[in-house]
C-alpha positions as CSV (number, residue, x, y, z in Angstrom):
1,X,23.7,137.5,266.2
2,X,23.2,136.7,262.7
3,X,23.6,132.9,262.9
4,X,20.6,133.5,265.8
5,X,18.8,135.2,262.2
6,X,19.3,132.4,259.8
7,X,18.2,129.7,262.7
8,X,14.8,131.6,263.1
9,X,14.0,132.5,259.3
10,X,14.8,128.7,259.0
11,X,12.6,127.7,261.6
12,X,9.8,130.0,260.2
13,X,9.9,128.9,257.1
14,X,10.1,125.3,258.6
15,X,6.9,125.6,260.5
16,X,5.0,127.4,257.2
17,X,6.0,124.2,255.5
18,X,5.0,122.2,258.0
19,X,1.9,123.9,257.6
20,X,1.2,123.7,254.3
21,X,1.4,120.0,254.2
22,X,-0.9,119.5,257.2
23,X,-3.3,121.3,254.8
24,X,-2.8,119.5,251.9
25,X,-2.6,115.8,253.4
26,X,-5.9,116.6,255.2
27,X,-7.1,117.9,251.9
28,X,-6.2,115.1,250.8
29,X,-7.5,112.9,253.2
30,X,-11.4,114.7,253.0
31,X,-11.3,113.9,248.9
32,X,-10.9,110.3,249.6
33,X,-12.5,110.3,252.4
34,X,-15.6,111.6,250.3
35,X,-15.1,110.0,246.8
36,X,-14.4,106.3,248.0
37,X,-16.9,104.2,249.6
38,X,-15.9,102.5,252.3
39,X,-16.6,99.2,251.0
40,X,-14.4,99.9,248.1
41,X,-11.3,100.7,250.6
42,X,-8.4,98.3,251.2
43,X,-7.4,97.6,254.2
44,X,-4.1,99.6,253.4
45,X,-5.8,102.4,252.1
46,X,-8.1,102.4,255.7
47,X,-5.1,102.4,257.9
48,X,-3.1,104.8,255.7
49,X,-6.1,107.0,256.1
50,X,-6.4,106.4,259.3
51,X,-2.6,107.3,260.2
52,X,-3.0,110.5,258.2
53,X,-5.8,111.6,260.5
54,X,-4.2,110.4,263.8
55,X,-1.3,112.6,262.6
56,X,-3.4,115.9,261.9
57,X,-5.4,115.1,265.5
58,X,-1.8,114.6,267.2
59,X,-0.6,118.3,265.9
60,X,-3.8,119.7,266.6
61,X,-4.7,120.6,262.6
62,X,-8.2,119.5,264.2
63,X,-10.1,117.4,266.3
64,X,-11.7,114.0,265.0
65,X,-14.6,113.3,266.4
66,X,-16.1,117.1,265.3
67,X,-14.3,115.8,262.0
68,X,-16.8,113.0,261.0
69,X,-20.1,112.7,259.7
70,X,-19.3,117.0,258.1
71,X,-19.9,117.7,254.7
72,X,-17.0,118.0,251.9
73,X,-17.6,122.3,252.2
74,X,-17.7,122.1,255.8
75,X,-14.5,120.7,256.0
76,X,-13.0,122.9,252.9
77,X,-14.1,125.5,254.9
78,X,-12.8,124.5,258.1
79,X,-9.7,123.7,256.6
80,X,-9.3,127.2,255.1
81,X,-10.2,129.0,258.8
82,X,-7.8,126.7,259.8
83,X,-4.8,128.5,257.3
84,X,-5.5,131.6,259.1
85,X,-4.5,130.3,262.3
C-alpha cells in the first residue's frame, strides 16, 4: 500500500511540473511572440516557435487558432485562468 502512495505523490507532483512548464514555455512563447517582428525571426527561431506551440495545442494548454491575432493581456490572462484548471 505504501509503494501505491509514493507512485501517486510522484505522479502528482509530476503532472504539477508538467504544468508549470507548459505555463512558462507558453509564457515564453507569447513574449517573443510579441517583442520580435516577424521579419526579424530566423528561420530556427520560427520553427522552434512553432514546435513550442504545436506542443501546448497537442496537450491541450490551448487552442491555436483562438490563440492568434490576442493581445499580450489577453493571453497573460488566459494563461493565468488556465493555472486554475
Amino acid at each position: 500500500m505504501k509503494n501505491n502512495e509514493t507512485l501517486k505523490n510522484r505522479l502528482a507532483e509530476l503532472s504539477k511540473q508538467n504544468t508549470l512548464l507548459a505555463d512558462h514555455l507558453a509564457s515564453m512563447c507569447c513574449q517573443a511572440d510579441e517583442d520580435t517582428p516577424s521579419e526579424y525571426r530566423t528561420e530556427h527561431f520560427r520553427s522552434t516557435m512553432d514546435d513550442a506551440y504545436e506542443y501546448l495545442e497537442k496537450i491541450n494548454y490551448f487552442k491555436r487558432g483562438k490563440w492568434k491575432n490576442i493581445k499580450w493581456e489577453q493571453k497573460k490572462l488566459y494563461t493565468l485562468f488556465m493555472k486554475q484548471k
